[in-house]
C-alpha positions as a Markdown table, in Angstrom:
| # | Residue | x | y | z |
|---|---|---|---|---|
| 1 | Unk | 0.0 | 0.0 | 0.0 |
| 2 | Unk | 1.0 | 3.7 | -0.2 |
| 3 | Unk | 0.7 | 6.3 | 2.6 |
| 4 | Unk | 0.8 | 9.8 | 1.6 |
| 5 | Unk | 1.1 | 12.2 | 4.6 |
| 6 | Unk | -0.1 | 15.7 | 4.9 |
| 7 | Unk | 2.4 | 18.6 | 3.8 |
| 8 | Unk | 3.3 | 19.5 | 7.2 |
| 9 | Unk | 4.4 | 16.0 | 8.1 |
| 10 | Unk | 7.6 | 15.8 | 9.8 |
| 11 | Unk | 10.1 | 13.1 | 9.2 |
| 12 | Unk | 9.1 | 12.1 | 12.8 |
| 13 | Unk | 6.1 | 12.0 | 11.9 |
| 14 | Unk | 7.4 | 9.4 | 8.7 |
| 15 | Unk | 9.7 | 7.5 | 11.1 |
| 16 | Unk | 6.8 | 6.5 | 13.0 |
| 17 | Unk | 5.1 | 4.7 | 10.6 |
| 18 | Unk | 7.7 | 3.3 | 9.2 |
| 19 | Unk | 8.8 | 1.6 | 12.8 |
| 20 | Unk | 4.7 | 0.1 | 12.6 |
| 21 | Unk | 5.2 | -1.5 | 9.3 |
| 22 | Unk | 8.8 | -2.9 | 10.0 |
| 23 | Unk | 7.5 | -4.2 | 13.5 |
| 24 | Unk | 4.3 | -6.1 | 11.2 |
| 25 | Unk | 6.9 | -8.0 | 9.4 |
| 26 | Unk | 6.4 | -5.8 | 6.6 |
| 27 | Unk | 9.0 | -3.8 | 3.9 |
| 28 | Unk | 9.2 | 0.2 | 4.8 |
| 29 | Unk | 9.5 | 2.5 | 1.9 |
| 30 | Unk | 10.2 | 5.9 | 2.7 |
| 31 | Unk | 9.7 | 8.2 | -0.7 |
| 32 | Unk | 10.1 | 12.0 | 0.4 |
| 33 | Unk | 9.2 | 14.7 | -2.8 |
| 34 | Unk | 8.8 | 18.1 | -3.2 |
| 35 | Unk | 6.0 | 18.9 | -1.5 |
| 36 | Unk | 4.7 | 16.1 | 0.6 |
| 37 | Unk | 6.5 | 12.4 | 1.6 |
| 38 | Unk | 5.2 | 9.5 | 1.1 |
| 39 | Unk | 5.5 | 5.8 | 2.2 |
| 40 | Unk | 5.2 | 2.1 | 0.8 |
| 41 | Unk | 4.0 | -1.0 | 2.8 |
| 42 | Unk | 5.1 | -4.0 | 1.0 |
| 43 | Unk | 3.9 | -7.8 | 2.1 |
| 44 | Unk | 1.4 | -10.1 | 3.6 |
| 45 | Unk | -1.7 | -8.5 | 1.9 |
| 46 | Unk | -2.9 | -9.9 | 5.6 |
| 47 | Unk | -1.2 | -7.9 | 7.8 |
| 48 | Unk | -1.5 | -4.8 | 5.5 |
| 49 | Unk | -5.3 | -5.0 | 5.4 |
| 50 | Unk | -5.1 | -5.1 | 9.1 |
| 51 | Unk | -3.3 | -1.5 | 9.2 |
| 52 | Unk | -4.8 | 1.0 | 10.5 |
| 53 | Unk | -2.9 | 4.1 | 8.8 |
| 54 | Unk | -5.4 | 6.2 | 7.8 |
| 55 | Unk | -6.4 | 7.0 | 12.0 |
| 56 | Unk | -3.2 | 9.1 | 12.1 |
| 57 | Unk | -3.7 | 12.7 | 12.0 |
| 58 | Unk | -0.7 | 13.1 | 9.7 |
| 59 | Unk | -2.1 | 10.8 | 6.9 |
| 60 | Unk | -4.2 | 11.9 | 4.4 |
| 61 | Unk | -4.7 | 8.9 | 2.5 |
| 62 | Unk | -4.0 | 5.5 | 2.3 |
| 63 | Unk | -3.8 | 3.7 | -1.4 |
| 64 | Unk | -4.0 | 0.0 | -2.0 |
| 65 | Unk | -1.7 | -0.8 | -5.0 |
| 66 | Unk | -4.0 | -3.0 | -6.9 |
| 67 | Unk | -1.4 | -4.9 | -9.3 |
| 68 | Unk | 0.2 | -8.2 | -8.0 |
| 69 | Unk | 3.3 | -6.4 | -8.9 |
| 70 | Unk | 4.3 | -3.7 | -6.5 |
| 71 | Unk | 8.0 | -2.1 | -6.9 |
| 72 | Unk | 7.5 | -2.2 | -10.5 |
| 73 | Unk | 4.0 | -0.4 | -10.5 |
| 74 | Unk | 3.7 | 3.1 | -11.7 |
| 75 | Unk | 1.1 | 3.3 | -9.0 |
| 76 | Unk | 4.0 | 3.1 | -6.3 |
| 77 | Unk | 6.5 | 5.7 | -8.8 |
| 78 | Unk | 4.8 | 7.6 | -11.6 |
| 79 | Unk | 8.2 | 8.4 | -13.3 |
| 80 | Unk | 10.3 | 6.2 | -15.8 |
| 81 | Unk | 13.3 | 4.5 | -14.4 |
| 82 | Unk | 17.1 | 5.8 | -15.7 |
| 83 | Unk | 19.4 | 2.8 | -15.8 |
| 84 | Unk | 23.3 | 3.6 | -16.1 |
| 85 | Unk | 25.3 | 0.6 | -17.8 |
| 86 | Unk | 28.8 | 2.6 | -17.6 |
| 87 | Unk | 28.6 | 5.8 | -19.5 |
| 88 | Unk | 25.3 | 4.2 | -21.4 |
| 89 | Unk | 21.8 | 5.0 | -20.8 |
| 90 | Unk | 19.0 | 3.7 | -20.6 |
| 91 | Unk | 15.6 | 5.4 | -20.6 |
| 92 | Unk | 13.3 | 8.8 | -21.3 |
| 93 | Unk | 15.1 | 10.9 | -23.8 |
| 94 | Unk | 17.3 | 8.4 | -24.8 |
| 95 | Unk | 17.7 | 5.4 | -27.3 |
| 96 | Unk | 20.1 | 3.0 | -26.5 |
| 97 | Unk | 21.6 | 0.4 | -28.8 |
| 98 | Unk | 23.4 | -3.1 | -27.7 |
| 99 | Unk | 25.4 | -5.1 | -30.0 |
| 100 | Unk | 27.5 | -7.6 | -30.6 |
| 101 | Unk | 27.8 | -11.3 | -31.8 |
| 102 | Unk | 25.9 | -14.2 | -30.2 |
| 103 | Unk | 28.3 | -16.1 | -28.8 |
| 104 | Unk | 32.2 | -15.0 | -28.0 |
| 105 | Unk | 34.2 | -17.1 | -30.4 |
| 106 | Unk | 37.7 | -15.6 | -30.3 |
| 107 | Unk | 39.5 | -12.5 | -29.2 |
| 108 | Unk | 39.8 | -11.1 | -33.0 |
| 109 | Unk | 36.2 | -12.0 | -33.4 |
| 110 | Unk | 35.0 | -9.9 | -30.1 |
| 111 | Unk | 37.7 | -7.0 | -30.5 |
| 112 | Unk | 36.7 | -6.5 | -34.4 |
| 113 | Unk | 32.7 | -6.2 | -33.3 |
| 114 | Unk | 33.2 | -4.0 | -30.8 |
| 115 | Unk | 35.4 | -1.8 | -33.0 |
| 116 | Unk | 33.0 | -1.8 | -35.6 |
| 117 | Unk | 29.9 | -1.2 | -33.1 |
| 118 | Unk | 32.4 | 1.5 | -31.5 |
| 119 | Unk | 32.6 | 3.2 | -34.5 |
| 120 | Unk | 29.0 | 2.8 | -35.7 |
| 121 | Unk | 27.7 | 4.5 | -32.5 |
| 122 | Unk | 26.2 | 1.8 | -30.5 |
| 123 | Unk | 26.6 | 1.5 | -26.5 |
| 124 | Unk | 26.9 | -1.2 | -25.1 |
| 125 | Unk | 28.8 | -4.0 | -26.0 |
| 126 | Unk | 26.5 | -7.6 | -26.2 |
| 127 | Unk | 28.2 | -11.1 | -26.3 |
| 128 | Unk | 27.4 | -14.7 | -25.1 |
| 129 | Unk | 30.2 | -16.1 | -22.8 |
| 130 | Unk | 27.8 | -18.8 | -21.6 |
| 131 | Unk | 25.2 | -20.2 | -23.9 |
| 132 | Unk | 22.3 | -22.0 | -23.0 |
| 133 | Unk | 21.4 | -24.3 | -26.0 |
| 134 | Unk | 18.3 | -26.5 | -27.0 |
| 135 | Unk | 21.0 | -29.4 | -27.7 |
| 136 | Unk | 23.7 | -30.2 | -25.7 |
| 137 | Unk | 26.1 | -30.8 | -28.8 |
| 138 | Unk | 25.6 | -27.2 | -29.9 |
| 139 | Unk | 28.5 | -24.7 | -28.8 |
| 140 | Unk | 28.1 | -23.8 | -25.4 |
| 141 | Unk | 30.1 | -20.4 | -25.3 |
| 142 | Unk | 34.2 | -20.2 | -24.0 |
| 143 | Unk | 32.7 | -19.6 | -20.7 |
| 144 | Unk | 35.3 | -17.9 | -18.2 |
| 145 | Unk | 37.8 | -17.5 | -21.5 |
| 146 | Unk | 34.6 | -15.6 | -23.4 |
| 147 | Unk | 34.6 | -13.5 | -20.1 |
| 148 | Unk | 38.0 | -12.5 | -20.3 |
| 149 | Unk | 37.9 | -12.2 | -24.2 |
| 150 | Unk | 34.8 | -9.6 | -23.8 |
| 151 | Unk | 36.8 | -7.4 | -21.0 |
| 152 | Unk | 39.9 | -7.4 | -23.5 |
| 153 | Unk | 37.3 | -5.8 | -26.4 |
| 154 | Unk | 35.9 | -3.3 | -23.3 |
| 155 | Unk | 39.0 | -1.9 | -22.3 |
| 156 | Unk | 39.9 | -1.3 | -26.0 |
| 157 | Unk | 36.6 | 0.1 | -27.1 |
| 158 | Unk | 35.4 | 2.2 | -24.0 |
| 159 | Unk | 32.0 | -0.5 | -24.1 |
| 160 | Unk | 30.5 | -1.8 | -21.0 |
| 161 | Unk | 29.9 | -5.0 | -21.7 |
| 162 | Unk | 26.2 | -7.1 | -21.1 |
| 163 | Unk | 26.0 | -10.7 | -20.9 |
| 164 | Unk | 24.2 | -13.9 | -19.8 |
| 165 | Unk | 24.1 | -15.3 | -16.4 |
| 166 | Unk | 23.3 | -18.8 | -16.6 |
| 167 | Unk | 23.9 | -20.0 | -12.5 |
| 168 | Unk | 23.6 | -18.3 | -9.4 |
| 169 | Unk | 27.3 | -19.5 | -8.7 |
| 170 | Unk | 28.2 | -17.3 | -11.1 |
| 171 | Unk | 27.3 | -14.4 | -9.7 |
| 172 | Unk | 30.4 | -13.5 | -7.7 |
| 173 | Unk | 33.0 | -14.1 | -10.5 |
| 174 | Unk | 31.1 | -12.9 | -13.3 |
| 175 | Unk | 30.9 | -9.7 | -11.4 |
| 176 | Unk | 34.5 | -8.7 | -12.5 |
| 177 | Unk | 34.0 | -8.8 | -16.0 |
| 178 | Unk | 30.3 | -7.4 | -16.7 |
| 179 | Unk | 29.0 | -4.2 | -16.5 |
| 180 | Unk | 25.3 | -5.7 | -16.8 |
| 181 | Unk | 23.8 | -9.1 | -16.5 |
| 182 | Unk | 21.6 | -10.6 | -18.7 |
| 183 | Unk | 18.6 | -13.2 | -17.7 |
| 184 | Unk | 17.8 | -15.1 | -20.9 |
| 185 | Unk | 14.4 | -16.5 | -21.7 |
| 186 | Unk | 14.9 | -19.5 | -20.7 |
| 187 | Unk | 15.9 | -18.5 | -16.8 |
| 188 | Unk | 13.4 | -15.5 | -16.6 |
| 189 | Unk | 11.3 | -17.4 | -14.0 |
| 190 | Unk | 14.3 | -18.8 | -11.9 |
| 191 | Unk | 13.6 | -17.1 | -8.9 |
| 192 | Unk | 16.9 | -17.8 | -7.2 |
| 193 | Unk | 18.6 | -16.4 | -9.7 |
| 194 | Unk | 16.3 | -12.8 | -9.5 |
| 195 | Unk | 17.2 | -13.1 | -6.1 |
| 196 | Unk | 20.6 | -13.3 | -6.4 |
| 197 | Unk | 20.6 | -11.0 | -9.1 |
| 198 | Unk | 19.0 | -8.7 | -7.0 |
| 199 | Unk | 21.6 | -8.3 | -4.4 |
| 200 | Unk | 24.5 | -8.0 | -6.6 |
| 201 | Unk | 24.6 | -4.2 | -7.1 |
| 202 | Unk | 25.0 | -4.3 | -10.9 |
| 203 | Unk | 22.1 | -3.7 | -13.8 |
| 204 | Unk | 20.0 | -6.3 | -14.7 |
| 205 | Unk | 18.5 | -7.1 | -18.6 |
| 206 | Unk | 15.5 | -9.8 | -18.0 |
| 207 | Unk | 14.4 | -11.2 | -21.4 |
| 208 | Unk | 10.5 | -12.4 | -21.5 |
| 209 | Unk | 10.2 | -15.9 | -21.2 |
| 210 | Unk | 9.2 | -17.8 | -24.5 |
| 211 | Unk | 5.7 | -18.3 | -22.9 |
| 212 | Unk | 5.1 | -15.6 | -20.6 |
| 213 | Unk | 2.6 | -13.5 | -19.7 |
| 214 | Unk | 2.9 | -9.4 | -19.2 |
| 215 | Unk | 2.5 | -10.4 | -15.8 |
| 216 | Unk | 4.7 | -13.2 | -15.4 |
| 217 | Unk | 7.3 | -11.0 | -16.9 |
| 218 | Unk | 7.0 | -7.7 | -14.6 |
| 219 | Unk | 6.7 | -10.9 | -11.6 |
| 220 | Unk | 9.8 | -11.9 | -12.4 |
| 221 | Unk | 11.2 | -8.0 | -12.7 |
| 222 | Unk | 9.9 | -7.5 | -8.8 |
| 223 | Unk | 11.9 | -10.5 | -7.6 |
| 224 | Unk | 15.1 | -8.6 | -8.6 |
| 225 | Unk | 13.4 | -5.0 | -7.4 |
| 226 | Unk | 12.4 | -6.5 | -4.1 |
| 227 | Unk | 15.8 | -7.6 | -3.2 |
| 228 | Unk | 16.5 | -3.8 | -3.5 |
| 229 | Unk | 18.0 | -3.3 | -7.4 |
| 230 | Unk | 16.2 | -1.2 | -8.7 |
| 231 | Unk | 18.3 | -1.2 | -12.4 |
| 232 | Unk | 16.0 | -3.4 | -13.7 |
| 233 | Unk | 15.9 | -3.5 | -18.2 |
| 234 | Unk | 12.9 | -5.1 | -19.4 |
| 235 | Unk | 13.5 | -6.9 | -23.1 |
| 236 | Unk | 10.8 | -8.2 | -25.5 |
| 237 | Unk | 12.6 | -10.7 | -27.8 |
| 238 | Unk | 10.2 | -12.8 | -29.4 |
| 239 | Unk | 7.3 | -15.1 | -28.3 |
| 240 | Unk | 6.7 | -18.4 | -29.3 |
| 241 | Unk | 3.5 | -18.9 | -31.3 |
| 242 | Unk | 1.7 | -21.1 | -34.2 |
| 243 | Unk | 3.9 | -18.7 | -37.1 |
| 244 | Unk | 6.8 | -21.1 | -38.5 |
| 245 | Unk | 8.1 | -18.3 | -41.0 |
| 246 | Unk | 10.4 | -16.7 | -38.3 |
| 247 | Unk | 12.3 | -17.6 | -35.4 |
| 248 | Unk | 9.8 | -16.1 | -33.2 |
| 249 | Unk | 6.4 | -13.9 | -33.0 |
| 250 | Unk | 8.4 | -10.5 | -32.0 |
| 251 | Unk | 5.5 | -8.6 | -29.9 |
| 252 | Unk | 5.5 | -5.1 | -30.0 |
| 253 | Unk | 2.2 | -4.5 | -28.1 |
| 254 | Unk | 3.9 | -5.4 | -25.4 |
| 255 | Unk | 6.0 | -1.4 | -25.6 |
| 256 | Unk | 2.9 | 0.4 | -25.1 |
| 257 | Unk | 1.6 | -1.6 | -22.3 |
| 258 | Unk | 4.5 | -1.5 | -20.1 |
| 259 | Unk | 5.0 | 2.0 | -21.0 |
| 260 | Unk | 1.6 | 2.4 | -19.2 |
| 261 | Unk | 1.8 | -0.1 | -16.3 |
| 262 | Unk | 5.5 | -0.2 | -15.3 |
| 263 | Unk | 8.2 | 2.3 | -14.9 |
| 264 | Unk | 10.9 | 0.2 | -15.8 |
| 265 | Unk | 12.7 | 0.7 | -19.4 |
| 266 | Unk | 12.1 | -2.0 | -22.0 |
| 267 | Unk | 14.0 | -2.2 | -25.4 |
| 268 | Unk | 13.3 | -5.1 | -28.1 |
| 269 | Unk | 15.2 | -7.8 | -28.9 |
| 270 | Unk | 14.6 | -8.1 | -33.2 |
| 271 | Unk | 17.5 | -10.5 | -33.7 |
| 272 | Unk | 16.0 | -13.0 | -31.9 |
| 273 | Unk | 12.4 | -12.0 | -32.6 |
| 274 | Unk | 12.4 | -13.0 | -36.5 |
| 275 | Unk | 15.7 | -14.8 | -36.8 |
| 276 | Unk | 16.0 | -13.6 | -40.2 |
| 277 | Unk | 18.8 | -11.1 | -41.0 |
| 278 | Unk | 16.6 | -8.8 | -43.5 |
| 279 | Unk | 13.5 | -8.4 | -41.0 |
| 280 | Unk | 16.0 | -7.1 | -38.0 |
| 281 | Unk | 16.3 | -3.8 | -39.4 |
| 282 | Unk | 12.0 | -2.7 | -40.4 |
| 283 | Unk | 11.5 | -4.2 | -36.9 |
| 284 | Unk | 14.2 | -2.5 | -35.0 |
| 285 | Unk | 12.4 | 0.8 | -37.0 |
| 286 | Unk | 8.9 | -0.7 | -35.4 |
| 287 | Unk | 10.6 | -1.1 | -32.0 |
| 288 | Unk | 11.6 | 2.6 | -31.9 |
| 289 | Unk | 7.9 | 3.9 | -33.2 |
| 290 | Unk | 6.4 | 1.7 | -30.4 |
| 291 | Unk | 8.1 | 3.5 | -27.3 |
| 292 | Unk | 11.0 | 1.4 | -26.9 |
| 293 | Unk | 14.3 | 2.6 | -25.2 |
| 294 | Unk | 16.5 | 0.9 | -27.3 |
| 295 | Unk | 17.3 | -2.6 | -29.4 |
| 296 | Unk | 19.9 | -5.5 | -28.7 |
| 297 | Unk | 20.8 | -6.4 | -32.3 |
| 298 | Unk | 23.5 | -9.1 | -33.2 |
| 299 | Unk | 26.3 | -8.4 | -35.4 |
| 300 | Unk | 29.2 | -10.9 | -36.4 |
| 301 | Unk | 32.0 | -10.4 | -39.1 |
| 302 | Unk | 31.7 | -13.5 | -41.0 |
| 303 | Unk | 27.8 | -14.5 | -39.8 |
| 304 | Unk | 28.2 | -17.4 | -42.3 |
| 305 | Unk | 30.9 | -18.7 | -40.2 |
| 306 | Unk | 29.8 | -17.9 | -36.8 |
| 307 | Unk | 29.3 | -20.8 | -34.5 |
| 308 | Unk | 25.6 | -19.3 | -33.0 |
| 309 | Unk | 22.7 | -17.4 | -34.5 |
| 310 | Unk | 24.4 | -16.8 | -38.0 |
| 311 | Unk | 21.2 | -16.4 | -40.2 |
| 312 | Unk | 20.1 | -13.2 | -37.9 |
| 313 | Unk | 23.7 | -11.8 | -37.4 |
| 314 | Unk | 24.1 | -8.4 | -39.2 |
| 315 | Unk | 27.4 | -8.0 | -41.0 |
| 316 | Unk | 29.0 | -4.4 | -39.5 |
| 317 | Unk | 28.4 | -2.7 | -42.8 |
| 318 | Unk | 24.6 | -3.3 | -41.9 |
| 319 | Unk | 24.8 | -2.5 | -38.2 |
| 320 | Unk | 26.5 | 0.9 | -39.5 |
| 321 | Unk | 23.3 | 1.6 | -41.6 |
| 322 | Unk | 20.7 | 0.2 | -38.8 |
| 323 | Unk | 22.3 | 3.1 | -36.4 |
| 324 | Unk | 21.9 | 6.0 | -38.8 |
| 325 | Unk | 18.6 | 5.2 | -40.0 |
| 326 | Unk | 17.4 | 4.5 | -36.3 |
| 327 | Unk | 19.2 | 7.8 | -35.1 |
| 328 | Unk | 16.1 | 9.5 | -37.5 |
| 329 | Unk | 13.5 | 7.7 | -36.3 |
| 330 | Unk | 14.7 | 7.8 | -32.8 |
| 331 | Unk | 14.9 | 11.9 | -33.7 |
| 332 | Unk | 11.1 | 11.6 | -34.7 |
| 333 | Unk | 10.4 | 10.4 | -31.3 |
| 334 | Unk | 12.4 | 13.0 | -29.0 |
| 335 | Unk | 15.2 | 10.4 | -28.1 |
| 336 | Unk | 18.6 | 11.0 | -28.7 |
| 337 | Unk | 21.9 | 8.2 | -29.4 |
């Protein structure tokens, strides 16, 4: 629930209520503005309906938050969420663009996409270290060696690097190489790794689960918040549905949606939405006319060669031309590169 207390509340007056709801077994969130402060009861929906908040002089009103998810609501904080990957960012006013191959293959391959994504203008370097596969005889990423190998192509290029978390033992060591960590669809509902996640002080990218709901996605986005991360990136890359033609069903009417329930920032994922090289760049277009804050696209320098994901791999040349036609659109739509 929210408490919002009269303007001439003290902080006293706050700390007060905030010692109630911590004594219930409850989480205390203390939000002071501008003009008047207000507070958040998190929990047992039990024990919150058996506050009694409202009988304090100081309150003006208390305000159930409705939706099952709480710390990602816009009811609990009307204003969009800024994430920082390194110098990147990530939300309002701003269109942010990751890139880089599927999987880490070798230090040439890494250092010549980040050069080339450097130099293009995107922000963020992308690349799969780990790779969680459908088969176990496909290539399952260099692992600690891809780690390394993506730090070498950061250093070089300036990029802060994102990249997929695959076990909550990883957490600790993985920490010295990444800037961001990626959840992949297939790990977007394992709550100990939110958890986890959530406590390790660095940004998070949750990918949408090949079967899940808007609320089973913005669920799994309050594990992480609730451990008290609040650098949460939503990203929409593809659903699974009856279409055969591409990779995946890429769902855009999932941008406007969040845009209206959630404060968190969302970009799209088109690579892996269509799985087809030519359809990454109309729907990377699409992604930035529906409200997203940015794309994860994957780029490789001999996609014919590469050892993951080759057929939706752009070649840098294309990258280069993605980025300056999506610096117009994203112009059109008051967001700058």
């Amino acid at each position: 629930m929210i408490i919002i207390l009269k303007k001439q509340a003290t902080k006293e007056d706050a700390d007060k209520l905030l010692g109630i709801i911590k004594e219930q077994g409850l989480k205390p969130l203390y939000m002071p503005g501008s003009e008047r402060t207000v507070l958040g009861a998190l929990g047992d929906e039990r024990v919150l309906a058996g506050l009694q908040l409202d009988a304090y002089t100081f309150v003006d009103r208390v305000v159930p938050i409705l939706s099952p998810y709480k710390l990602a609501s816009r009811d609990l904080q009307a204003s969009d969420t800024v994430v920082k990957v390194g110098d990147a960012v990530i939300g309002p006013g701003h269109f942010n663009i990751m890139a880089g191959p599927c999987a880490v293959e070798s230090e040439e391959q890494i250092v010549t996409v980040a050069r080339a994504i450097k130099a293009a203008g995107g922000h963020i370097l992308r690349g799969g270290a780990f790779k969680p596969r459908t088969s176990p005889y496909s290539f399952q990423g260099l692992e600690k060696e891809g780690l390394k190998l993506l730090q070498i192509a950061s250093r070089e290029t300036g990029l802060p690097v994102v990249t997929e978390i695959i076990d909550i033992y990883d957490v600790e060591m993985m920490s010295d190489y990444v800037d961001m960590f990626q959840v992949g669809a297939r790990n977007m509902q394992n709550f100990r790794l939110l958890r986890e996640l959530g406590r390790a002080g660095k940004p998070v990218l949750l990918k949408r689960g090949m079967s899940a709901s808007y609320n089973d996605f913005l669920m799994s986005a309050e594990y992480i918040l609730n451990e008290g991360n609040p650098d949460v990136v939503l990203c929409e890359r593809g659903i699974k549905t009856f279409v055969t033609s591409t990779r995946n069903t890429l769902d855009l009417n999932i941008i406007p949606w969040v845009r209206q329930h959630t404060h968190l920032p969302i970009i799209v994922d088109p690579s892996h939405g269509t799985g087809i090289r030519d359809l990454v760049l109309p729907m990377a277009k699409a992604s930035v006319a529906c409200g997203a804050d940015g794309v994860m696209i994957e780029v490789h320098p001999q996609p014919d060669k590469a050892l993951s994901d080759g057929p939706q791999s752009l070649y840098p040349d294309q990258f280069a031309k993605l980025v300056e036609q999506i610096a117009r659109y994203s112009d059109l739509e008051g967001r700058s590169l």
